[in-house]
C-alpha positions as CSV (number, residue, x, y, z in Angstrom):
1,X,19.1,16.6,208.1
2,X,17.9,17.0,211.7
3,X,20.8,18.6,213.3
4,X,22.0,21.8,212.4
5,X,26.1,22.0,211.6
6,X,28.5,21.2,214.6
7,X,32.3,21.7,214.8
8,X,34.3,20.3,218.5
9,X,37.6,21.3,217.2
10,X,38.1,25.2,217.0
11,X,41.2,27.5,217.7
12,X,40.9,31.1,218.9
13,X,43.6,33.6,220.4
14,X,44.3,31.6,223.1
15,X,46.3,29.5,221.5
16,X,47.1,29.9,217.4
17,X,44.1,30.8,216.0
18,X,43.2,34.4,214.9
19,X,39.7,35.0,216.4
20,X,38.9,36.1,220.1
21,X,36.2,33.3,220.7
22,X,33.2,35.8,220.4
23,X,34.4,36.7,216.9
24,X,34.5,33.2,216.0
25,X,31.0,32.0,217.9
26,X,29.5,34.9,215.6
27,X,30.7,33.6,212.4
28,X,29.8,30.3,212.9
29,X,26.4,31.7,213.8
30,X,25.9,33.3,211.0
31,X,26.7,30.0,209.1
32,X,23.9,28.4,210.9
33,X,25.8,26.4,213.3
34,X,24.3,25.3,216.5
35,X,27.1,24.6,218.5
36,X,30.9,25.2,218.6
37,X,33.7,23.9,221.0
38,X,36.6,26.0,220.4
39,X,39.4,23.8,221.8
40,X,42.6,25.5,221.9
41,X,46.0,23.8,222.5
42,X,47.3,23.2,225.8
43,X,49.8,20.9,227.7
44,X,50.8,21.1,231.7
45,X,51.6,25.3,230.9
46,X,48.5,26.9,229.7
47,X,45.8,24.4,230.6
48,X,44.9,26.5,233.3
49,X,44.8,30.0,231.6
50,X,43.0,28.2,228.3
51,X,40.4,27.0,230.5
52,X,39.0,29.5,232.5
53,X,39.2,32.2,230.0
54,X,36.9,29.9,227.7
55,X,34.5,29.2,230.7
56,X,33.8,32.6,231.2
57,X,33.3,33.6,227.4
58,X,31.1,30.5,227.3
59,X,28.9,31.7,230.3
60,X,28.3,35.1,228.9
61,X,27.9,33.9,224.9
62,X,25.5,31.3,226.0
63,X,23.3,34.1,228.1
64,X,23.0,35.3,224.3
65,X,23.1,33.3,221.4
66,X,21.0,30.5,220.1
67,X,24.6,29.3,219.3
68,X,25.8,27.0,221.7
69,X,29.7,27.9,222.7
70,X,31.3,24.7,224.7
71,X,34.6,25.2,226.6
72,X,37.1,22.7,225.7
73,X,40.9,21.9,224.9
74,X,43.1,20.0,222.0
75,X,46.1,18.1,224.3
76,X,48.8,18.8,221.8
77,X,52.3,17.5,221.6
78,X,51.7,16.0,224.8
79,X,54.2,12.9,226.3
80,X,51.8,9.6,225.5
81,X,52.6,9.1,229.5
82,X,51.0,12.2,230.6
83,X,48.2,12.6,228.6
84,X,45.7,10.6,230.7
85,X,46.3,12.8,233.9
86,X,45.9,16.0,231.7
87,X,42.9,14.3,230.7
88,X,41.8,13.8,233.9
89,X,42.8,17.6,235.1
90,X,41.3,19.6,232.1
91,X,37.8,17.3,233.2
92,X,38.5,18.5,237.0
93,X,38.9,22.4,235.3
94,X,35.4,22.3,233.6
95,X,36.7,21.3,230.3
96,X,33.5,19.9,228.5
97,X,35.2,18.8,225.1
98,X,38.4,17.1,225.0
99,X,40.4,16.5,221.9
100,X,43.8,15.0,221.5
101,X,45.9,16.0,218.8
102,X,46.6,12.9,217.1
103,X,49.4,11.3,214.9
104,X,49.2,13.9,212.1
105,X,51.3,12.5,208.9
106,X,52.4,16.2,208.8
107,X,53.8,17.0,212.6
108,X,56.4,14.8,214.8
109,X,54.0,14.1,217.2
110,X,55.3,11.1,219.5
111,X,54.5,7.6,218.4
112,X,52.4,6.0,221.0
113,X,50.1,8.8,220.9
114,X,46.8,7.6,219.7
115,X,46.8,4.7,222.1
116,X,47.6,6.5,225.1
117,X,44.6,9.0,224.1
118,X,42.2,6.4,223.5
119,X,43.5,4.3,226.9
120,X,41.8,8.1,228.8
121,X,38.9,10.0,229.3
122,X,38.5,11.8,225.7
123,X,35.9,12.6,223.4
124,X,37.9,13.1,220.1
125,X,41.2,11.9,218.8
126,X,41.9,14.3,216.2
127,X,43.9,13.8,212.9
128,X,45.2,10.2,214.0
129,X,47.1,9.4,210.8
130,X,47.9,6.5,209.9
131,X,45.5,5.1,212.6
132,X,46.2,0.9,213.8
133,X,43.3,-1.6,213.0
134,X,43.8,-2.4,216.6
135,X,43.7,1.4,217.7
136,X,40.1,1.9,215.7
137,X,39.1,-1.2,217.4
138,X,39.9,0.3,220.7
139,X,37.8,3.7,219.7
140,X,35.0,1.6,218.6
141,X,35.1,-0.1,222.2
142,X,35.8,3.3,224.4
143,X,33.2,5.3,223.2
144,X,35.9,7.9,221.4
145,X,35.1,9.4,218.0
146,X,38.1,9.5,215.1
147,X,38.3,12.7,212.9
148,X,37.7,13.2,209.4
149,X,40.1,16.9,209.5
150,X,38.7,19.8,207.1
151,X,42.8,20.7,207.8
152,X,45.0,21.2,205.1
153,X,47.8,18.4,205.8
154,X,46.0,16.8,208.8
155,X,43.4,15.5,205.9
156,X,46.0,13.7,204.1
157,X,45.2,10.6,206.2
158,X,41.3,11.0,206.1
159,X,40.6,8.4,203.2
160,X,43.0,5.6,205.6
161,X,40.8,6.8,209.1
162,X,37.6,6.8,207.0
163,X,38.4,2.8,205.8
164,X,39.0,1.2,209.4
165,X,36.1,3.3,211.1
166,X,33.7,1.7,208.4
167,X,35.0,-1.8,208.3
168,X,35.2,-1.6,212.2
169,X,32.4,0.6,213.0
170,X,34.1,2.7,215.3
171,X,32.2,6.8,214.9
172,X,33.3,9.3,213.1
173,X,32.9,13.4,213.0
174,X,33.9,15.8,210.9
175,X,35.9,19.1,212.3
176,X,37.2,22.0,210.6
177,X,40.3,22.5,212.8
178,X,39.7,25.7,212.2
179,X,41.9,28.6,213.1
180,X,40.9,31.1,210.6
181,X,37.6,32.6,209.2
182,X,38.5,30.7,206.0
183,X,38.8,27.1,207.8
184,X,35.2,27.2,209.0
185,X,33.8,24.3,206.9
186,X,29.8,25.4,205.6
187,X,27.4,22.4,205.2
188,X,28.4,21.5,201.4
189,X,32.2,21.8,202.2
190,X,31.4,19.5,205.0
191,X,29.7,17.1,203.1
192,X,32.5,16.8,200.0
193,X,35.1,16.5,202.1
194,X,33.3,13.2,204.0
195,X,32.4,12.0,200.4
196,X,36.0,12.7,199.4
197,X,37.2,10.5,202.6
198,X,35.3,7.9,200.5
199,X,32.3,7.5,202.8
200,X,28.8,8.5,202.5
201,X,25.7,10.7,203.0
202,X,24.4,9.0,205.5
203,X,27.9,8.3,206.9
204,X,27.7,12.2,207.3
205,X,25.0,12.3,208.7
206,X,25.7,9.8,211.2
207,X,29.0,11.8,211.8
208,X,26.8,15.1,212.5
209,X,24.9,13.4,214.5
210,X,27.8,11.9,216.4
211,X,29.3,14.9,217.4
212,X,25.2,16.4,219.1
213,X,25.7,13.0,221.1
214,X,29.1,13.8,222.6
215,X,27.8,16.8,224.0
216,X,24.5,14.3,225.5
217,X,26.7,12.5,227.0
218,X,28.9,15.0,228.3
219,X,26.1,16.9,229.5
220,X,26.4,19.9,227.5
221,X,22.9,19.6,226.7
């Protein structure tokens, strides 16, 4: 495969993961990963904070790894009527990676959810659940990738988000959603649990590969 391992949906300290973001850009390096957007939760309270404490690790890490560490945030829990200003805020804040934390089958998150995060300026709707034909059709059409989630509970619904992307053709990644050393999601894991979403190699590939052209577009790279 041409592109090395990629994960845009991290969680450090900042929010409910274990690792300080260094920590966790060196263990990914070490797993031969090329780039890494930890993208901790945030709403109207932290967004701030989350922000530019993940700006300034990225702009020392970067001076220093191969590893490329991207700044970002996972709008989580937020009302469907205030995500697309947050959007629009965390972009004005140097966010570089923005993730919405989807319909989960496992968390109450509010129904109208997915749409509103697929009406605004994101680059990943995260663990969307039990995802609307209509919905995947509107990803396909904005540009916005779905998740295949390496999360325990959050990957229930990965075989149901996996079926509309292909029939629609709406892109897909692959994330770890990791929090811990132990989610971090090596290049065979990766693979079986995109097989086990009942697509393909080259539909893995293709989600690798989705996930380098975010960052084009975003100008990360």
């Amino acid at each position: 495969m041409a592109f090395k391992m990629i994960d845009l949906h991290t969680h450090s300290i900042f929010s409910d993961g274990e690792l300080i973001p260094f920590e966790l850009c060196r263990r990914l390096e070490v797993m031969d990963y090329g780039a890494v957007a930890i993208t901790d939760h945030v709403d109207s309270s932290n967004l701030e904070i989350v922000i530019k404490s993940l700006l300034k690790a990225a702009s020392l890490w970067n001076a220093h790894s191969s590893l490329k560490l991207i700044p970002g945030v996972e709008l989580t829990h937020v009302p469907p009527k205030l995500i697309a200003s947050l959007t629009k805020k965390a972009r004005t804040l140097g966010a570089k990676i923005i993730v919405v934390h989807g319909e989960t089958l496992v968390e109450p998150v509010a129904p109208g959810t997915n749409r509103a995060a697929l009406e605004a300026d994101i680059d990943i709707l995260a663990h969307p659940g039990l995802i609307s034909e209509e919905e995947v059709i509107l990803a396909k059409e904005r540009d916005i990738c779905l998740e295949i989630s390496g999360r325990k509970g959050h990957c229930f619904s990965n075989g149901h988000v996996a079926k509309l992307a292909k029939k629609i053709g709406a892109k897909i990644v692959i994330n770890s959603d990791g929090h811990a050393p132990s989610d971090f999601l090596n290049f065979e894991m990766a693979k079986k649990i995109t097989l086990g979403a009942g697509l393909d190699e080259k539909d893995f590939e293709e989600s690798i590969k989705n996930a380098w052209n975010i960052l084009k577009k975003r100008g990360v790279l």
